[in-house]
N, C-alpha and C positions, 0 to 999 in steps of 0.2 A: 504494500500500500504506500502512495506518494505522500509524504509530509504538504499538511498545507502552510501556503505562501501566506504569512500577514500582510495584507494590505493597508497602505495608509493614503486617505487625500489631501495632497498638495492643496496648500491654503492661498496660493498663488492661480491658477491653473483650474482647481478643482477635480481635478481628474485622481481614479483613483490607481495607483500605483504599487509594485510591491514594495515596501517597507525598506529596504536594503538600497532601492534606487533614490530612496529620499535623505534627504538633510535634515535632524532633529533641530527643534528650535527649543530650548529649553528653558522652564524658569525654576529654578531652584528653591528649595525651602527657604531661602533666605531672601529671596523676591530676584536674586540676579537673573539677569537674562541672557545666554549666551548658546551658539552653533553646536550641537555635540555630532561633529564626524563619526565617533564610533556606536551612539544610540546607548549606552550604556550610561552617562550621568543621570541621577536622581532626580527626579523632580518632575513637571507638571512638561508634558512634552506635545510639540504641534509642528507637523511636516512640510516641508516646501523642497520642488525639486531642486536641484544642482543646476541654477539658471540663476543669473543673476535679472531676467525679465519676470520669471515668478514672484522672487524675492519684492522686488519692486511692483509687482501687481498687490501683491499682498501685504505692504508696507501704504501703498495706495488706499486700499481697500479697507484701513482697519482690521483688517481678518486675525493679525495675530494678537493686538491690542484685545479683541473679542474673545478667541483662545483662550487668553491668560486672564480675561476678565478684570487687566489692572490698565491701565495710561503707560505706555512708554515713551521715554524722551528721544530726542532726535540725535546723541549724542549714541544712545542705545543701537538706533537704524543706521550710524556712521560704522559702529565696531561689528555688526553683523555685514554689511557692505566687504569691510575691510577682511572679516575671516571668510566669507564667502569667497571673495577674490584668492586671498591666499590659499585657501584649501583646493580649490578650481586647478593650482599649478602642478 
């Protein structure tokens, strides 16, 4: 019997995808908000693909702000910008 794929919807895009193709957006018990490339940090988690036009559709759209249910600052949407990019190379 084949293991099933967890699926997750890109907050960007909306489509649903397997888990493994997407990029964690995480916010931590401690309210921080940051990229987790390996899906394994703690905490309150919301998907968006490996596209820096997702990220920004969904930085657009409030969708991750709604996710997390908290306000995030713009300073916030610079350092996932920045680890997006760097993880990308």
């Amino acid at each position: 019997m084949q293991k099933k794929i967890p699926m997750r919807q890109c907050l960007g895009c909306r489509e649903m995808k397997p888990k493994r193709e997407l990029i964690r957006v995480v916010r931590s018990p401690e309210g921080a908000i940051s990229l987790d490339f390996k899906g394994k940090a703690s905490g309150r988690g919301a998907y968006v693909c490996p596209d820096m036009a997702c990220l920004k559709r969904a930085m657009k759209s409030k969708a991750i702000e709604r996710a997390f249910e908290t306000s995030i600052p713009e300073e916030i949407y610079a350092q996932l910008t920045e680890q997006m990019e760097a993880g990308n190379e």
